[in-house]
LUMPA-713675 format. One record per residue (C-alpha): x, y, z; residue in three letters. Coordinates in nm, 2 decimals, decimal comma. Layout:
BEGIN
+--------+--------+--------+---------+
!      X !      Y !      Z ! residuo !
+--------+--------+--------+---------+
!      X !      Y !      Z !     ala !
...
+--------+--------+--------+---------+
END
This chain:
BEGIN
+--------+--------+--------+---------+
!      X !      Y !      Z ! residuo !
+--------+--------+--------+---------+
!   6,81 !   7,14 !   9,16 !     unk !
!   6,67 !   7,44 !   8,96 !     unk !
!   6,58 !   7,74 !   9,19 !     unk !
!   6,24 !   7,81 !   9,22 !     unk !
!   6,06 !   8,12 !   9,03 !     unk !
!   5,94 !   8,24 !   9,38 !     unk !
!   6,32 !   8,30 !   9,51 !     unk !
!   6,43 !   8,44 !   9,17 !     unk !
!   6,10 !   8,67 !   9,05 !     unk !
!   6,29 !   8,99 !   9,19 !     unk !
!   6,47 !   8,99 !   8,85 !     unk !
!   6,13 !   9,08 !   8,69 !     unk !
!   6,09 !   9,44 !   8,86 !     unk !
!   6,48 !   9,52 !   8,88 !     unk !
!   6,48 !   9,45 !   8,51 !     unk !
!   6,20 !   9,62 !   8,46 !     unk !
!   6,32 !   9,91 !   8,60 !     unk !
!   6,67 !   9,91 !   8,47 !     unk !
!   6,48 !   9,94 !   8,13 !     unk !
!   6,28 !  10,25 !   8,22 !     unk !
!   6,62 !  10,37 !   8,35 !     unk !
!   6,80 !  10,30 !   7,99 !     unk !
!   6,50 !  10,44 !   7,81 !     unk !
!   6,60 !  10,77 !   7,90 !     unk !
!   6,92 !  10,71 !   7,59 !     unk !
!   6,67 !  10,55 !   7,37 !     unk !
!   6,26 !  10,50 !   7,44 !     unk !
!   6,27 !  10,11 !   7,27 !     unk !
!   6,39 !   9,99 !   7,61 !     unk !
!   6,10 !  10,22 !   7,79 !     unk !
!   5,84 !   9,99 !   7,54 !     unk !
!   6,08 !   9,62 !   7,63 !     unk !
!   6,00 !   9,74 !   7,99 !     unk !
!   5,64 !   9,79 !   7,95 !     unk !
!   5,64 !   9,46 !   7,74 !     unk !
!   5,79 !   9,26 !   8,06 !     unk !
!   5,49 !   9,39 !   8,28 !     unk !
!   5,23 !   9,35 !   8,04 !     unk !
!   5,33 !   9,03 !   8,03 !     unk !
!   5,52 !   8,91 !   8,37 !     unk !
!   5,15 !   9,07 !   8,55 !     unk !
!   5,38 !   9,22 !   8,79 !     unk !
!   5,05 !   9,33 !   8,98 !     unk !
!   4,98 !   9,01 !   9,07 !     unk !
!   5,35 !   8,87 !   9,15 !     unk !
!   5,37 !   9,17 !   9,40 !     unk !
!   5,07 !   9,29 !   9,45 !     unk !
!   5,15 !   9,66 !   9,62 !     unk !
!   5,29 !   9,72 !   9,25 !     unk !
!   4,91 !   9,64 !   9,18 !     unk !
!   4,78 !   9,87 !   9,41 !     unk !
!   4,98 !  10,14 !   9,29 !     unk !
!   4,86 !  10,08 !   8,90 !     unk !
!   5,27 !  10,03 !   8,83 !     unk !
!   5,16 !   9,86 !   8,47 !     unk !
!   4,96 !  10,25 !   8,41 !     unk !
!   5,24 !  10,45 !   8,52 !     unk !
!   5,52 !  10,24 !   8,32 !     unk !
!   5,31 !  10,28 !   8,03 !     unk !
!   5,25 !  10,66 !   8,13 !     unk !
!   5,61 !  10,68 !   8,18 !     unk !
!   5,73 !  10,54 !   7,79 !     unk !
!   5,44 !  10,76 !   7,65 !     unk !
!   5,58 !  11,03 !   7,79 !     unk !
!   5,96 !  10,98 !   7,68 !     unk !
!   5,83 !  10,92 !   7,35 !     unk !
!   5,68 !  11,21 !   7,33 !     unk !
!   5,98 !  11,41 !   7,44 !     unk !
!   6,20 !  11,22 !   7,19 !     unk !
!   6,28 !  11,34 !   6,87 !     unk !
!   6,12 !  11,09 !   6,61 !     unk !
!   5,86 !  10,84 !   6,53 !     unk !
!   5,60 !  11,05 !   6,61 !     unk !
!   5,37 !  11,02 !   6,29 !     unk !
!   5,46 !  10,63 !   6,21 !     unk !
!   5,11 !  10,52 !   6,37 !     unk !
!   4,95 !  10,75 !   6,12 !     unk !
!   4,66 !  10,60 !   5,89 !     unk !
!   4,84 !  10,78 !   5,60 !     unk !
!   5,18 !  10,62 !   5,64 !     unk !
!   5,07 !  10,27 !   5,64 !     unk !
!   4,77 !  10,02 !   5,54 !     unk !
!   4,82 !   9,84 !   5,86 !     unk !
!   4,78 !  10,15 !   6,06 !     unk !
!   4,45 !  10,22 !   5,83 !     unk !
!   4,32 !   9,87 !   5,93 !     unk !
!   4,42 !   9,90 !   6,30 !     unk !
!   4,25 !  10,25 !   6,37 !     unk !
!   3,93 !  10,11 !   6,16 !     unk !
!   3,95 !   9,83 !   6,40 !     unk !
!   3,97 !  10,08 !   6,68 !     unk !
!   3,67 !  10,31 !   6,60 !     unk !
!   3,46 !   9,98 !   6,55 !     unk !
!   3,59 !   9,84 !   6,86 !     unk !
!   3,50 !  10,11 !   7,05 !     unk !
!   3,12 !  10,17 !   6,89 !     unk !
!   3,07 !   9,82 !   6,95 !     unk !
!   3,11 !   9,89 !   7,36 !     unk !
!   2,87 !  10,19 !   7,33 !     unk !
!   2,63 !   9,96 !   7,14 !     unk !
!   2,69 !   9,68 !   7,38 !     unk !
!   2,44 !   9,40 !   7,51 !     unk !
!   2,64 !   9,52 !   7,87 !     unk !
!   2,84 !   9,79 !   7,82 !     unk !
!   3,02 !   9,82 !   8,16 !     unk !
!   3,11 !   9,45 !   8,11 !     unk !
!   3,21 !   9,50 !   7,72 !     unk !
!   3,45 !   9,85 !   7,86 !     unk !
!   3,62 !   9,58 !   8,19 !     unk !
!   3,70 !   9,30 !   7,96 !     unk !
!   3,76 !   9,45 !   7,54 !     unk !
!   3,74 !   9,80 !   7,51 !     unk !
!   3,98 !   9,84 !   7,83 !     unk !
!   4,21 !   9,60 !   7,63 !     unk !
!   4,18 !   9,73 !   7,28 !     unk !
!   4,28 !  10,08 !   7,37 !     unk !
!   4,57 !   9,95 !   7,61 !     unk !
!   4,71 !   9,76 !   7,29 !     unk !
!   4,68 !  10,04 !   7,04 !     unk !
!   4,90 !  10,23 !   7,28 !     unk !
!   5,12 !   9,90 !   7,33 !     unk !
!   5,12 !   9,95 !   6,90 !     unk !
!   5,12 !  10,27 !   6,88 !     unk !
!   5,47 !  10,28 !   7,18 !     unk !
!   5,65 !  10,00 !   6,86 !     unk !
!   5,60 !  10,14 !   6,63 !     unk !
!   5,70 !  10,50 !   6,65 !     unk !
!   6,02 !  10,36 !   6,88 !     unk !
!   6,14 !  10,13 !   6,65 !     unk !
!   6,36 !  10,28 !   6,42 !     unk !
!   6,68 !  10,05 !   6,31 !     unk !
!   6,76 !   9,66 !   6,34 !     unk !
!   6,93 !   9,69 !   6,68 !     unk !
!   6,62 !   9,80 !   6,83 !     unk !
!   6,39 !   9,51 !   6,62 !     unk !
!   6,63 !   9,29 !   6,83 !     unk !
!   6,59 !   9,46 !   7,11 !     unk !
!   6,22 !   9,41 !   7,08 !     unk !
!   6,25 !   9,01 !   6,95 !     unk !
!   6,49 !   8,93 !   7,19 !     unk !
!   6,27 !   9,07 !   7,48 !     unk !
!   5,98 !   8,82 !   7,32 !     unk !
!   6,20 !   8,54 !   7,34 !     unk !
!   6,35 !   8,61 !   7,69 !     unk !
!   6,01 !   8,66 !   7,85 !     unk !
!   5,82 !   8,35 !   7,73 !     unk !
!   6,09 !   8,17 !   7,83 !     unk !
!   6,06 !   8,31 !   8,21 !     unk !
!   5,68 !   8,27 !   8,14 !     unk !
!   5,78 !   7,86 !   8,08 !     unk !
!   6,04 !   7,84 !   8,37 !     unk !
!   5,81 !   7,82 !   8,68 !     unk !
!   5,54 !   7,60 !   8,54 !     unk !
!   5,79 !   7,36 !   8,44 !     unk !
!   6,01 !   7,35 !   8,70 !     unk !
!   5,69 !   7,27 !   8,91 !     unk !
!   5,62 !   7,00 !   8,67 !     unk !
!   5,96 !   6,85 !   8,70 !     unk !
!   5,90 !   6,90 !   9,07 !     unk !
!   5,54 !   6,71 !   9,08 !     unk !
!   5,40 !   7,03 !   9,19 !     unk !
!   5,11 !   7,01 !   8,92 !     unk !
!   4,78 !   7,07 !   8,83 !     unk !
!   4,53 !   6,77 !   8,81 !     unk !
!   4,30 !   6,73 !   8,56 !     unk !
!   4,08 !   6,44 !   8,39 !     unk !
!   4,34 !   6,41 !   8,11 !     unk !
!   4,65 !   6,40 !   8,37 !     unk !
!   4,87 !   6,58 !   8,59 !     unk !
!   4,88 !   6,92 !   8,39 !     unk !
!   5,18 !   7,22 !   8,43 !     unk !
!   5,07 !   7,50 !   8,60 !     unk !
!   5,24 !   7,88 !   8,72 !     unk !
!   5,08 !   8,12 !   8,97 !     unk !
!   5,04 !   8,41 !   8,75 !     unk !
!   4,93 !   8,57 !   8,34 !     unk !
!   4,95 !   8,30 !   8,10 !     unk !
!   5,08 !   8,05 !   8,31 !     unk !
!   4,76 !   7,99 !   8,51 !     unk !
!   4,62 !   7,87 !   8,19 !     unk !
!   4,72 !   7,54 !   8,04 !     unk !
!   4,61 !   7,59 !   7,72 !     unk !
!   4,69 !   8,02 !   7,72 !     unk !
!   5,01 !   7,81 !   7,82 !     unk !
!   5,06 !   7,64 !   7,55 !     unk !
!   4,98 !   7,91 !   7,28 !     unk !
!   5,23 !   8,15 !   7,45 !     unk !
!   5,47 !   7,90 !   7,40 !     unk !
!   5,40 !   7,82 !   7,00 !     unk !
!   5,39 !   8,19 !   6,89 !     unk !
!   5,74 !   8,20 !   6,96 !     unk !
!   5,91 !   7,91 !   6,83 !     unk !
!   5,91 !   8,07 !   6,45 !     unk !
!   6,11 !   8,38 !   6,61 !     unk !
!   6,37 !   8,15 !   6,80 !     unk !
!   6,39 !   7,94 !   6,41 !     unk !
!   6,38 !   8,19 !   6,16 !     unk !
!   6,56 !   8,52 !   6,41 !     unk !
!   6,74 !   8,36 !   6,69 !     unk !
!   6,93 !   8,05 !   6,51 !     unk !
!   7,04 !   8,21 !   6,17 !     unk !
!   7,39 !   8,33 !   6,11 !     unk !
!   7,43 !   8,36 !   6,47 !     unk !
!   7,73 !   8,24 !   6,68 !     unk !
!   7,74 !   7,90 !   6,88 !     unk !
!   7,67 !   8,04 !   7,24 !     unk !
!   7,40 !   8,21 !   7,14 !     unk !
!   7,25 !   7,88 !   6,95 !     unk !
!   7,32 !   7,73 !   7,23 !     unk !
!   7,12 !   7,97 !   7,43 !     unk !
!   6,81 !   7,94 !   7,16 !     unk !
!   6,82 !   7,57 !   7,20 !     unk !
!   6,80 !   7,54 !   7,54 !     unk !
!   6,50 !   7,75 !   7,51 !     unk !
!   6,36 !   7,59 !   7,29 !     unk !
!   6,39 !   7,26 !   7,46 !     unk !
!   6,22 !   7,43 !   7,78 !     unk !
!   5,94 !   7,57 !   7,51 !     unk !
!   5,87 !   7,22 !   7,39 !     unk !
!   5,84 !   7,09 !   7,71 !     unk !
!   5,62 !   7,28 !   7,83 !     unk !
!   5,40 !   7,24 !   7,57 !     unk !
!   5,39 !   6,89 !   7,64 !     unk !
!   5,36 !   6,97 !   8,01 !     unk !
!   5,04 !   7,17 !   7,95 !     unk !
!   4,85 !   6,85 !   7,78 !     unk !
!   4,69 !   7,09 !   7,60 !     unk !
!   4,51 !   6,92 !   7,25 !     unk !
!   4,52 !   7,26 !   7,03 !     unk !
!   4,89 !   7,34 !   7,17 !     unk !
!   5,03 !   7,00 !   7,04 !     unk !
!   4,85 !   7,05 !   6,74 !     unk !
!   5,03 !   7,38 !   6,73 !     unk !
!   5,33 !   7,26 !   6,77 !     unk !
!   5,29 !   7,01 !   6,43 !     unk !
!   5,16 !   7,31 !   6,23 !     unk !
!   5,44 !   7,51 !   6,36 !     unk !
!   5,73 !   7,26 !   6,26 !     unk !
!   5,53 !   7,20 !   5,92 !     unk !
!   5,56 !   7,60 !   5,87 !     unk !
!   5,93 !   7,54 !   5,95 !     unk !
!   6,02 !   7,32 !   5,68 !     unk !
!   5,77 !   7,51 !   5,43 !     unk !
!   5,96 !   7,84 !   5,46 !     unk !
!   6,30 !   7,72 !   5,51 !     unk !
!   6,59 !   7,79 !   5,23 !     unk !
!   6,72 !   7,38 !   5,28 !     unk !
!   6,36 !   7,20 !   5,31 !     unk !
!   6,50 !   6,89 !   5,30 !     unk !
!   6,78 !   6,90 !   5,61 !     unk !
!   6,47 !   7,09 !   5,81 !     unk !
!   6,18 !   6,84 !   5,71 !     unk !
!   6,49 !   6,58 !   5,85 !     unk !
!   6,56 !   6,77 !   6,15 !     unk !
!   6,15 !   6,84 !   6,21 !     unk !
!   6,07 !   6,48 !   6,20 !     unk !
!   6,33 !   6,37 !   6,43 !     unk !
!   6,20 !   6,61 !   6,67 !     unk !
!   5,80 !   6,53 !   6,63 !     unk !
!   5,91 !   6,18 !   6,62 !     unk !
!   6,09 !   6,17 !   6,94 !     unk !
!   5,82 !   6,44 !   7,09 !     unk !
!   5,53 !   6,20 !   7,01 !     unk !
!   5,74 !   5,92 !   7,21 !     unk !
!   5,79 !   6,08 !   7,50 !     unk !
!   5,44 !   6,24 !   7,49 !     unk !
!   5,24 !   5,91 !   7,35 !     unk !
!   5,10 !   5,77 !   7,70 !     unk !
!   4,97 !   6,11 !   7,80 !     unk !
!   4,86 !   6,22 !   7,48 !     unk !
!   4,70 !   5,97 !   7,23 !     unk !
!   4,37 !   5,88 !   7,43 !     unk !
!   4,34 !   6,26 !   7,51 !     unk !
!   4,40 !   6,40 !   7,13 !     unk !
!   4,14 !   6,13 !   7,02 !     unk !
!   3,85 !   6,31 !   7,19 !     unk !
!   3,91 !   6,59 !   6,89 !     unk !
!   3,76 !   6,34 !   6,63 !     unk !
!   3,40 !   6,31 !   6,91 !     unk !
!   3,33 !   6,67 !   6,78 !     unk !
!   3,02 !   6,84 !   6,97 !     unk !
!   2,97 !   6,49 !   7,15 !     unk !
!   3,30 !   6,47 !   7,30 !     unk !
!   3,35 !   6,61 !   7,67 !     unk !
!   3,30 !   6,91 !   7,75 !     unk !
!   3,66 !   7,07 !   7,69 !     unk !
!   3,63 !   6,94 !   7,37 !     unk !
!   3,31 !   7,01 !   7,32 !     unk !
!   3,33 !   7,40 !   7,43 !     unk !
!   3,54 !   7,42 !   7,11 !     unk !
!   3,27 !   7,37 !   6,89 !     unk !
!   3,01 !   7,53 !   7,08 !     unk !
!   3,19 !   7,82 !   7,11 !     unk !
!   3,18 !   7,83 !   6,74 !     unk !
!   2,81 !   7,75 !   6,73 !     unk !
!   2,72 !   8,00 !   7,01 !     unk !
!   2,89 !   8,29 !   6,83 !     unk !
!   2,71 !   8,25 !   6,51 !     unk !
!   2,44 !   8,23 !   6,72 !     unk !
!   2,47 !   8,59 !   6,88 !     unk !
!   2,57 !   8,76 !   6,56 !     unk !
!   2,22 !   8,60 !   6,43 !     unk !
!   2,11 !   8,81 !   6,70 !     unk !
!   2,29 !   9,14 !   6,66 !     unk !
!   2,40 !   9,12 !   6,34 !     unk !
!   2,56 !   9,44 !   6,30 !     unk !
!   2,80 !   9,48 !   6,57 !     unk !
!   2,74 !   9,16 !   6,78 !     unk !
!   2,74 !   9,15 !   7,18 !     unk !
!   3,05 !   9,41 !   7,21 !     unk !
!   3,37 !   9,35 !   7,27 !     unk !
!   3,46 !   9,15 !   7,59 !     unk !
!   3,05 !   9,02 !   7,59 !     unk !
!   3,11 !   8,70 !   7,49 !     unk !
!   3,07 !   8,51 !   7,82 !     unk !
!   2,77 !   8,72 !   7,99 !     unk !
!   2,60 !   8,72 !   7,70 !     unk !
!   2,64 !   8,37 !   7,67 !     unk !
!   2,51 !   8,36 !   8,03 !     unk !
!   2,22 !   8,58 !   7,90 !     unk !
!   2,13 !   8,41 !   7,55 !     unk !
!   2,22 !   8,02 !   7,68 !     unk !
!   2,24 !   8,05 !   8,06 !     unk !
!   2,58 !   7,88 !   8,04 !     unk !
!   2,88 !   8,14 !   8,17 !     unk !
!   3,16 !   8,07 !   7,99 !     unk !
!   3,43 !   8,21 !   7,73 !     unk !
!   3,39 !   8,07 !   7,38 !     unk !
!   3,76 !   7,86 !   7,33 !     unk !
!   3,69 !   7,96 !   7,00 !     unk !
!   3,86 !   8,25 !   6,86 !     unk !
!   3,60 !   8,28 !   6,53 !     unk !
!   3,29 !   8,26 !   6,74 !     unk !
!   3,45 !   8,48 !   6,98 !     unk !
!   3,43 !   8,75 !   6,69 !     unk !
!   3,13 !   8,66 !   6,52 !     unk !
!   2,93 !   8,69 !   6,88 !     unk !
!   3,13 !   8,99 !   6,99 !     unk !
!   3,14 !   9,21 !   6,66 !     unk !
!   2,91 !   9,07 !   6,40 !     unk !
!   2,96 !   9,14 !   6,03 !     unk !
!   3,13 !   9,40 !   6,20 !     unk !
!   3,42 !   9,13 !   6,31 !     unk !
!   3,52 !   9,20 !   5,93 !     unk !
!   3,74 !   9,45 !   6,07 !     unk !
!   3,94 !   9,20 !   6,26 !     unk !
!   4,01 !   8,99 !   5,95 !     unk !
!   4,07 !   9,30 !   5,76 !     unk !
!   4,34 !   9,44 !   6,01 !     unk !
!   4,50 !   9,09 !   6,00 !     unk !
!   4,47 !   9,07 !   5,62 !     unk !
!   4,68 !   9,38 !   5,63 !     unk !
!   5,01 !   9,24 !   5,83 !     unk !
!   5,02 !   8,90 !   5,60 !     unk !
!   5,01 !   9,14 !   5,27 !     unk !
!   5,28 !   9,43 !   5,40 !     unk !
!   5,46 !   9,14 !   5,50 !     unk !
!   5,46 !   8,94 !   5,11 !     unk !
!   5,55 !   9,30 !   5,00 !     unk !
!   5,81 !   9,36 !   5,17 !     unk !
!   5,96 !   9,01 !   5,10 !     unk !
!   5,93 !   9,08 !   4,77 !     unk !
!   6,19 !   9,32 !   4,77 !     unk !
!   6,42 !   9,18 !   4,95 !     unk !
!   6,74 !   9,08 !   4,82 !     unk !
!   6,81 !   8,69 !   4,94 !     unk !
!   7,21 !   8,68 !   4,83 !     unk !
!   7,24 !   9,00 !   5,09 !     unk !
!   7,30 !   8,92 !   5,45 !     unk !
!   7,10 !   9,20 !   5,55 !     unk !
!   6,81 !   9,12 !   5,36 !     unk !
!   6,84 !   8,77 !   5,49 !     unk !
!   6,79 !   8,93 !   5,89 !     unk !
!   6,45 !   9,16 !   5,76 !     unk !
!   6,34 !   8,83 !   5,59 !     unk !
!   6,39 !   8,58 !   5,88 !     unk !
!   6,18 !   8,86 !   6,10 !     unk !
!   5,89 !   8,89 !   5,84 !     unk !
!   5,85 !   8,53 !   5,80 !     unk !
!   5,91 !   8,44 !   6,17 !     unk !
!   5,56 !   8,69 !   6,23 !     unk !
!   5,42 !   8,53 !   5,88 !     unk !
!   5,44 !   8,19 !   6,06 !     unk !
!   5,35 !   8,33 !   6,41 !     unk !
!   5,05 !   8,47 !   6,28 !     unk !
!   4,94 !   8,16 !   6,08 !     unk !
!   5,01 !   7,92 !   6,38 !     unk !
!   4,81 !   8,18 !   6,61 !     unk !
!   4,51 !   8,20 !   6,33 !     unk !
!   4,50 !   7,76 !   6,34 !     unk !
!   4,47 !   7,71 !   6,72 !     unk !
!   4,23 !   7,98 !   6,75 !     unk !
!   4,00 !   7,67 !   6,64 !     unk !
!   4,08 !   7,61 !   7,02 !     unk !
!   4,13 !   7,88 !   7,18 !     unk !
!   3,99 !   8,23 !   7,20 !     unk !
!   4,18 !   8,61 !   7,24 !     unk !
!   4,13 !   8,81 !   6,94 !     unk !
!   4,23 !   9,11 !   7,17 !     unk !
!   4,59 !   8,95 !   7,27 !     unk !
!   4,91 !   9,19 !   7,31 !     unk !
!   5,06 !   8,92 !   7,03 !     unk !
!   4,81 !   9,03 !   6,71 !     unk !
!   4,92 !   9,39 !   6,83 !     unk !
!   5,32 !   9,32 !   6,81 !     unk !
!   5,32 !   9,13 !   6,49 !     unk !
!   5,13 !   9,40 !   6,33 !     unk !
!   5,32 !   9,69 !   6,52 !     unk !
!   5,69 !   9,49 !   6,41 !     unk !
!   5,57 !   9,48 !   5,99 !     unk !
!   5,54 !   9,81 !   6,05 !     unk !
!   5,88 !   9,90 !   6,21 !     unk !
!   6,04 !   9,67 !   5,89 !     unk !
!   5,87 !   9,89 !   5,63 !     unk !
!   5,98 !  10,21 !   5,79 !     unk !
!   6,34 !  10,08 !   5,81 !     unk !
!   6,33 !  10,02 !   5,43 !     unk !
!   6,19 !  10,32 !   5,39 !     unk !
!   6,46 !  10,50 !   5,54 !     unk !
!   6,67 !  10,30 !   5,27 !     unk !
!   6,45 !  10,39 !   5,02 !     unk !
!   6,33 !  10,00 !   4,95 !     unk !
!   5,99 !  10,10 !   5,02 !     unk !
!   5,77 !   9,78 !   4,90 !     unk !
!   5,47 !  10,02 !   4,81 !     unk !
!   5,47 !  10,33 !   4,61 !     unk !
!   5,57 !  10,63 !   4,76 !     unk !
!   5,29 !  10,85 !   4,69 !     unk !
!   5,03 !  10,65 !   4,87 !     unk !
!   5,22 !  10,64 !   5,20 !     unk !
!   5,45 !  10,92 !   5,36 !     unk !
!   5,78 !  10,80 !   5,47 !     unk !
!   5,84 !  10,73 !   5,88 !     unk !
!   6,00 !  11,01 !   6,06 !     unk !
+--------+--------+--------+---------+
END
């Protein structure tokens, strides 16, 4: 019998603690520490750590070790890289769009609140980042804490403690993403491409082991959640798989085994409920939202063209434009209604991560084993990022912590390679990290 998550969540704070301790010999762990938090909402799993604001003062705490340490401390500059540019445009627009708000009290609790805490989230990556051991450090910390994030709501499954819904008995956790079948889901997809392409390569057998047992638990839970958009993103994601990989062939075999025996298992709980996709705006009214969502946030951006609702808007102004409270499920209307032609910003910044990253594959070297490692990283965010930009068809969050780290981690590469002097752009448009 697995143990519960209730009787082993004390793990969570100790090792979040432990990492503020070890941050004090080098600030990356300060950042993994903050990362666990963000993302474990220890505020909620104990909620006197909420009371106290522990996610402000961790983040307080590796701001200020970062700024007592030694380097880094230009790399979020605009000058030293495009993405950088495109992140602090995003920013200032971001931020104009709250003061230009259809509610701007609303638009500062739920976007501009967010925006700001993941620039500093960006901004604590990439200036702490500074060699491979600490972009493992950082990828392994990704990996590790989805796969806590998947433990409890599928241990619950396996348990029968579930979630009912019209579709079936759906897996369900008490706190962050977990609460959230389809948030649930998508957590679980962004980080299958890291586990592929960082934590399998050239690595030894217990750790493999280790990745595929993970894996396994990812996969399940996918199918636990009954989510239509995370299945769907699970099939891009193992398509992306065979598309980057060096031996195609032995991964489109391996792929297909594993969608083929997924899609058994998952048939009698699945087919009837993915076939409602097809019913478009007539379909019920999960599907529906989808599309509406869409529909809605063309709608507001009709409206206020220029810099939409604001940030974080989306649902009160849906309230105030349809009288229908609810947040869009669609990442693209969620931008169009929030920002407007404004929203170009967002496509820009993510524009910028998808072309550092082709540069910087361009000059790597793939008959070097170190090459190989910076490669497998920039294509496992590549593939993250494209998987992400596809389900956002279903869901909404264009203010995640995951746009952030992909953007923050293309970043860290380049500075690496800077530091060899492999820099993938010229060196007189951009400065070289500290």
């Amino acid at each position: 019998m697995l143990p519960s998550a209730e009787s082993i969540q004390i793990i969570v704070p100790v090792a979040s603690i432990a990492l503020l301790v070890m941050s004090l010999k080098n600030p990356v762990y300060g950042v993994i520490a903050y990362f666990v938090v963000l993302n474990a909402k220890l505020g909620d799993m104990y909620p006197v750590l909420g009371a106290v604001r522990f996610e402000l003062i961790v983040a307080l705490f590796v701001m200020v070790r970062i700024l007592f340490s030694t380097r880094g401390h230009g790399n979020f500059l605009p000058r030293v890289n495009p993405i950088n540019t495109a992140l602090w445009l995003l920013f200032a627009v971001g931020m104009i769009s709250v003061a230009f708000s259809l509610f701007p009290g609303v638009s500062w609790n739920e976007g501009g609140y967010f925006l700001l805490k993941m620039t500093i989230f960006y901004i604590m990556i990439v200036t702490t980042v500074h060699t491979s051991a600490d972009l493992s450090r950082i990828l392994w910390a990704f990996i590790l804490i989805t796969a806590w994030i998947a433990y409890e709501p599928v241990v619950n499954y396996i348990s029968g403690n579930v979630d009912e819904q019209l579709y079936g008995a759906v897996a369900v956790g008490r706190f962050g993403a977990a609460t959230g079948h389809v948030a649930f889901a998508n957590t679980l997809n962004q980080v299958i491409p890291v586990l592929i392409f960082f934590a399998f390569r050239d690595r030894t057998m217990f750790v493999k082991t280790i990745s595929l047992a993970i894996l396994g638990l990812l996969a399940f839970g996918v199918y636990a959640s009954k989510s239509r958009g995370g299945f769907l993103g699970l099939f891009v994601t193992a398509m992306g798989i065979v598309y980057f990989s060096r031996d195609r062939m032995k991964a489109g075999i391996i792929a297909g085994a594993f969608m083929f025996v997924f899609l058994t298992i998952a048939a009698s709980d699945y087919i009837s409920h993915m076939s409602t996709i097809t019913e478009g705006i007539h379909a019920s009214r999960t599907a529906s939202d989808r599309y509406l969502g869409l529909v809605n946030g063309v709608s507001m951006m009709i409206k206020r063209p220029v810099l939409g609702v604001g940030i974080g808007c989306y649902a009160e102004a849906r309230r105030h434009y349809f009288h229908y409270y609810f947040y869009s499920h669609n990442l693209y209307g969620e931008l169009f209604g929030e920002l407007g032609i404004a929203s170009v910003v967002w496509f820009f910044f993510i524009y910028q991560i998808f072309k550092r990253a082709s540069a910087i594959k361009r000059t790597l070297d793939p008959s070097r084993a170190r090459d190989i490692y910076y490669t497998n990283i920039i294509t496992a965010i590549q593939l993250g990022l494209f998987v992400r930009l596809f389900v956002g068809n279903f869901t909404h969050g264009s203010l995640i912590w995951f746009w952030f780290m992909m953007a923050a981690l293309t970043v860290a590469v380049q500075n690496i390679l800077l530091k060899e002097e492999r820099s993938p752009i010229p060196e007189s448009d951009h400065m070289k990290p500290e």
